[in-house]
C-alpha positions as CSV (number, residue, x, y, z in Angstrom):
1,X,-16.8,37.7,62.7
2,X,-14.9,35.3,65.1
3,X,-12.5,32.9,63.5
4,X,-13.8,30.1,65.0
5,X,-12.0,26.9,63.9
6,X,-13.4,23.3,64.5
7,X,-11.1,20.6,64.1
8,X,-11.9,16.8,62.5
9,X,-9.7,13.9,63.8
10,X,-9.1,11.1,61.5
11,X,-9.7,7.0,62.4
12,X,-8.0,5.6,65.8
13,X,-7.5,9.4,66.7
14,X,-9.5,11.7,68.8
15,X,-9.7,15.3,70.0
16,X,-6.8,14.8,71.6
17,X,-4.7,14.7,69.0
18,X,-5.1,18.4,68.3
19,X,-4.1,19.7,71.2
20,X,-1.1,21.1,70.1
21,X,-2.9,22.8,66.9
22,X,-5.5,24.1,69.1
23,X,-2.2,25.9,71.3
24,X,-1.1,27.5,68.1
25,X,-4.5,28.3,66.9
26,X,-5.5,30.3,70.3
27,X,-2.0,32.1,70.4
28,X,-2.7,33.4,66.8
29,X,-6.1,34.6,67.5
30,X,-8.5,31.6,66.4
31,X,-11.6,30.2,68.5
32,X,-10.5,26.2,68.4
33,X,-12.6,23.8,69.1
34,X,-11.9,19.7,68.7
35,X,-14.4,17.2,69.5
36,X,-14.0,13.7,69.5
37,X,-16.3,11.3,67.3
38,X,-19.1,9.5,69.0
39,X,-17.6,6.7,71.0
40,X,-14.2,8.1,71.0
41,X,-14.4,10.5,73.9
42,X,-11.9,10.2,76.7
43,X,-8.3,8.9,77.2
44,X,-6.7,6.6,74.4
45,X,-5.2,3.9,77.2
46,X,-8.3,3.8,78.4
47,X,-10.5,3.5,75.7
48,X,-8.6,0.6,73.8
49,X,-8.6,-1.2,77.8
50,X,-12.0,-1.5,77.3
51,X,-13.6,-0.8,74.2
52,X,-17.1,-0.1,73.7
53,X,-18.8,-2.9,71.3
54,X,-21.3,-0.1,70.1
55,X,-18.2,1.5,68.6
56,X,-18.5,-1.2,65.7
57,X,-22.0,0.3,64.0
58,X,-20.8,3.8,63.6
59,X,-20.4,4.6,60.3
60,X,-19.0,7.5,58.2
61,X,-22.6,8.9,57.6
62,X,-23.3,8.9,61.1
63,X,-19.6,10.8,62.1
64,X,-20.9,13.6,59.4
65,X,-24.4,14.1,61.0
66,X,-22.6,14.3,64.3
67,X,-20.6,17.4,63.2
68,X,-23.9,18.7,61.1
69,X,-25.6,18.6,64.5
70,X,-22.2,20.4,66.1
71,X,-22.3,23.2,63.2
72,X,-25.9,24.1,63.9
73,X,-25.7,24.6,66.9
74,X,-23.0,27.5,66.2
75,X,-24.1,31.1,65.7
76,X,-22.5,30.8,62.2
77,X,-20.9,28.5,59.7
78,X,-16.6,27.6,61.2
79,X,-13.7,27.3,59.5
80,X,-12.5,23.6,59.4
81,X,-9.7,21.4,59.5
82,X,-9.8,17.8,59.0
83,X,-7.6,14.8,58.6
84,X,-7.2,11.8,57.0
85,X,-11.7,10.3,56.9
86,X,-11.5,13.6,59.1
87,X,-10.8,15.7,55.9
88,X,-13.1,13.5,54.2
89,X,-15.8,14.3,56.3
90,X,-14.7,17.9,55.5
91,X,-15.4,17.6,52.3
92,X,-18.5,16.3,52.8
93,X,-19.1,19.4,55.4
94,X,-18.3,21.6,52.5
95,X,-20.0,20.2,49.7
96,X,-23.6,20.4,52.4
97,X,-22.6,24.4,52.7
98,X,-21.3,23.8,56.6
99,X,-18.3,25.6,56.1
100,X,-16.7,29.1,55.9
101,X,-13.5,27.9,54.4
102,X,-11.8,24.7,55.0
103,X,-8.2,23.0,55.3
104,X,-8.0,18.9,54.5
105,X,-5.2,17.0,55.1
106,X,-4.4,13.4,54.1
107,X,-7.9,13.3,53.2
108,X,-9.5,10.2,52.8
109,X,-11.1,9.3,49.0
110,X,-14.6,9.8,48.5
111,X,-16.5,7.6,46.7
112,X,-15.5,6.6,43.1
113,X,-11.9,8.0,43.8
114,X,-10.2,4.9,43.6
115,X,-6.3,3.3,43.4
116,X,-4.8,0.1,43.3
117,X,-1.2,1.5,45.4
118,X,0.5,-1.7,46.7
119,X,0.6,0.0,49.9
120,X,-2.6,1.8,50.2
121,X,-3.8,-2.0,49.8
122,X,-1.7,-3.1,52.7
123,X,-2.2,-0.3,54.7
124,X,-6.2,-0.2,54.2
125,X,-7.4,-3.9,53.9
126,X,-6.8,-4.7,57.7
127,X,-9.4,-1.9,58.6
128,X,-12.3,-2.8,55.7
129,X,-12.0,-6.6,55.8
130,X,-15.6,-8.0,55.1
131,X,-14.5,-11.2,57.0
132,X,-14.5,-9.6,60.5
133,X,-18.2,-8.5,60.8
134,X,-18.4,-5.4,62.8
135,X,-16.2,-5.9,65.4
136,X,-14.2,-2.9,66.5
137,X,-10.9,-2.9,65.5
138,X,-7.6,-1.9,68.0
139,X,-4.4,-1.7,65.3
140,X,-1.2,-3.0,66.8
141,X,1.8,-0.9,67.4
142,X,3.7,-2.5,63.8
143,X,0.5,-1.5,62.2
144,X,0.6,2.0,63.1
145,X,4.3,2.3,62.1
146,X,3.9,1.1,59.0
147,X,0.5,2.8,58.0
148,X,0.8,6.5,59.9
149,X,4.8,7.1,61.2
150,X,7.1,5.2,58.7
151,X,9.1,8.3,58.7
152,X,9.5,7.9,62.2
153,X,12.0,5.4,64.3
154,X,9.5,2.3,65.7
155,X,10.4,3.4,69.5
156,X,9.2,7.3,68.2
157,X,5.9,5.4,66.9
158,X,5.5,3.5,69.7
159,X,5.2,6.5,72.2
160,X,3.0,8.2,69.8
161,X,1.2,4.6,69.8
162,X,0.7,5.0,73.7
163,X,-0.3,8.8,73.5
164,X,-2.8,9.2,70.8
165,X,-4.4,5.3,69.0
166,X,-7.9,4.4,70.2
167,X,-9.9,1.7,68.5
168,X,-12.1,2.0,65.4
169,X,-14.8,0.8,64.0
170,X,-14.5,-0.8,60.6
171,X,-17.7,0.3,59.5
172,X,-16.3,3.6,58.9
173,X,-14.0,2.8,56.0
174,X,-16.4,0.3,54.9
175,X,-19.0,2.8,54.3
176,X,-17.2,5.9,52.4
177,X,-17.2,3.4,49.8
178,X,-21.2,4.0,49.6
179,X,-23.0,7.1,49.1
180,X,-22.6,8.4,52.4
181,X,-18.9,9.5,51.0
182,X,-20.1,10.7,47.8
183,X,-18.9,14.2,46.4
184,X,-20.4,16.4,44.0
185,X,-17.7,17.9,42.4
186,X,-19.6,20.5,40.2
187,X,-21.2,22.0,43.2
188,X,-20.5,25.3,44.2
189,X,-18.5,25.3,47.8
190,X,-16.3,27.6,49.9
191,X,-12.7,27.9,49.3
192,X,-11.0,24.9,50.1
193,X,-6.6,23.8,50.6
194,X,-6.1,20.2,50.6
195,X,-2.2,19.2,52.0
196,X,-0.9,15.7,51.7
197,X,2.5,14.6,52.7
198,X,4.6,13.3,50.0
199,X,5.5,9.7,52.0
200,X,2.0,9.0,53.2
201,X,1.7,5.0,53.1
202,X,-2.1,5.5,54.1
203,X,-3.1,7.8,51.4
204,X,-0.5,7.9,49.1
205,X,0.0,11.3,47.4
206,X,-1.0,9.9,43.9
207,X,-4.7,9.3,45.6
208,X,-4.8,12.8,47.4
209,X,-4.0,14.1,44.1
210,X,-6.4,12.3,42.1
211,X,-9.1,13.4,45.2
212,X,-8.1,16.8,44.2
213,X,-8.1,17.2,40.5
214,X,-11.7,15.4,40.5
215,X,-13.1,19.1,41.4
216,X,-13.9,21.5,38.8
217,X,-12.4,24.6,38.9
218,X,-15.3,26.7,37.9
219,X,-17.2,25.3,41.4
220,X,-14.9,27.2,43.4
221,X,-11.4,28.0,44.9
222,X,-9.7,24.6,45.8
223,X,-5.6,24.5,46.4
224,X,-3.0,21.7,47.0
225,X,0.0,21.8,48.9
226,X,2.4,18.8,49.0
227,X,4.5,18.5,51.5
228,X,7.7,16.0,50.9
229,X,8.9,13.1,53.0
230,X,5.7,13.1,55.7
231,X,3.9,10.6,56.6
232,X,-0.1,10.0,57.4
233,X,1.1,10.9,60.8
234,X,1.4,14.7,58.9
235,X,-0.7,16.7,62.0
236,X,2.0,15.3,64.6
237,X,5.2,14.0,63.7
238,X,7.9,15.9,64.2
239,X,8.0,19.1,62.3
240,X,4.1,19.3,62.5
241,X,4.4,23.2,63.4
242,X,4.8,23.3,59.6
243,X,1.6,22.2,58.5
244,X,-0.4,24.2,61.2
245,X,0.9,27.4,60.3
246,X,0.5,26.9,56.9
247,X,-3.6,25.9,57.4
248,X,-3.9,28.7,59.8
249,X,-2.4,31.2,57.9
250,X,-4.4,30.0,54.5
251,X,-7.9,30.2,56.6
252,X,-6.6,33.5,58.0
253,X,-6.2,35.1,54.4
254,X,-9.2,33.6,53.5
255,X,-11.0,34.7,56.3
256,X,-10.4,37.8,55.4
257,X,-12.1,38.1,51.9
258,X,-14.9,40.0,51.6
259,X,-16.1,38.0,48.3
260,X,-16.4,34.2,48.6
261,X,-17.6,32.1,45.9
């Protein structure tokens, strides 16, 4: 059976992003394939030029459907990687049986996974705030220090700034906190890894934790791997290699298996 890998990009990310994964992916013998989220196609400087006002109503049912519709289309179930609501859509991808085996990182909390982190607070609220109706949000260049790179130097951030941030809807965030996000934690799924880095202001590693211990072993196979001193920007800051080898060579193992819960 092909290893065919498709990849899930996170909030103000898009394919993009996992270009470099996909390079390392082909060279060790996977099928990649990234795909940007509805409204998030094209090239970052020009998407938060001019950003489209539809992309305020997508929500994180809708960005699940999306990659449903992607799955079936495929001659069989992928293995996936998702980040940050990437890895929570992942999740949700696994729990609905649309996955061979799966690799989350810095995933996002589903419903009913919850913490008050001083940080996660400061980091989140900007993107969820009920005042702002659903306007799309762009998140500045001190924002994106401070919630993805903090283990980077700002002038490092910035140029990741330039290369990779689109705009966002807030709608997405808004609405993992509904039923659209919701986990069933009992229910038997495919073996699943789920990394977090250990400095990650946007999901702190007490919340990816907590996200992780909330399934039961008996549903299936379901690692963590920490990873010290990175930050939410895990799949890209320097030393990023790290992380991709380790997914691919986890799905690779897996992959193998002839038994699979």
């Amino acid at each position: 059976m092909t290893k065919e890998v498709l990849f899930v990009h996170g909030m103000y990310m898009n394919a993009k992003s996992w270009a470099p994964w996909v390079d390392i992916g082909r060279k060790s013998n996977f099928e990649c394939n990234a795909i940007s989220w509805p409204y998030h196609e094209g090239l970052p400087e020009i998407l938060r030029d001019k950003i489209d006002p539809s992309l305020g109503k997508l929500s994180f049912g809708k960005i699940v459907q999306y990659y449903k519709d992607q799955i079936d289309s495929m001659d069989s179930r992928p293995l996936l990687i998702g980040h940050s609501i990437g890895g929570l859509v992942v999740q949700k991808l696994v729990n609905d049986g649309y996955a061979r085996a799966a690799v989350t990182i810095s995933s996002a909390p589903p419903q009913g996974i919850m913490t008050l982190d001083a940080t996660f607070l400061k980091a989140n609220f900007p993107h969820i705030n009920p005042f702002a109706g659903n306007r799309p949000i762009c998140m500045t260049r001190e924002r994106f220090h401070f919630t993805f790179c903090n283990t980077m130097a700002r002038a490092d951030s910035d140029l990741a700034y330039d290369a990779y941030v689109v705009p966002e809807s807030r709608n997405v965030p808004r609405s993992t906190l509904t039923n659209q996000a919701k986990i069933d934690f009992r229910k038997s799924h495919v073996p699943l890894l789920m990394i977090s880095g250990g400095s990650d202001h946007l999901i702190p590693l007490a919340l990816a934790m907590r996200n992780f211990a909330a399934y039961s072993h008996e549903a299936g196979d379901v690692e963590f791997r920490e990873f010290s001193s990175r930050s939410h920007f895990i799949c890209n800051e320097p030393g990023w290699e790290e992380i991709a080898k380790t997914a691919f060579g986890w799905l690779d193992y897996q992959d193998s298996l002839e038994v699979r819960p």
